[in-house]
Steps between C-alpha positions, in 0.01 A plus 500: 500500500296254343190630676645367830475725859762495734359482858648568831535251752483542888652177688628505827564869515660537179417602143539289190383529176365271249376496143122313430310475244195578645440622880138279535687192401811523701298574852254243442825230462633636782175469701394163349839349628512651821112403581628124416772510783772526222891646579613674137760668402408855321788640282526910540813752450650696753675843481475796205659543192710171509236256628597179749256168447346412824319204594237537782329248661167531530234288662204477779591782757761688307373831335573628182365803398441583125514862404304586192648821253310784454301503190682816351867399608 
């Protein structure tokens, strides 16, 4: 998997998933551009097995929660 994690994604009382190449860098983005007032669109999948592309907007006031794996899944 090219030493990629896939993450879940909670937005707007839904769960998405996304592949990143590191968990540190992909929350600090997301933080810096929120902190600057910035409206971003954050690409995730949707669903099991066959996956969906979503696109959620994110931005100052709207929550996204990142959910880390397990170490030993």
């Amino acid at each position: 998997m090219n030493g990629q994690t896939r993450i879940e994604l909670l937005y707007q009382g839904e769960t998405f998933s996304k592949l990143v190449d590191d968990i540190g860098t992909f929350q600090a983005e997301i933080l810096a551009r929120v902190a600057s007032g910035e409206w971003f669109w954050v690409r995730g999948d949707r669903g099991e097995g066959r996956l969906e592309p979503a696109n959620l907007l994110v931005g100052p006031g709207v929550g996204l929660v990142i959910v880390e794996p397990n170490p030993g899944d």
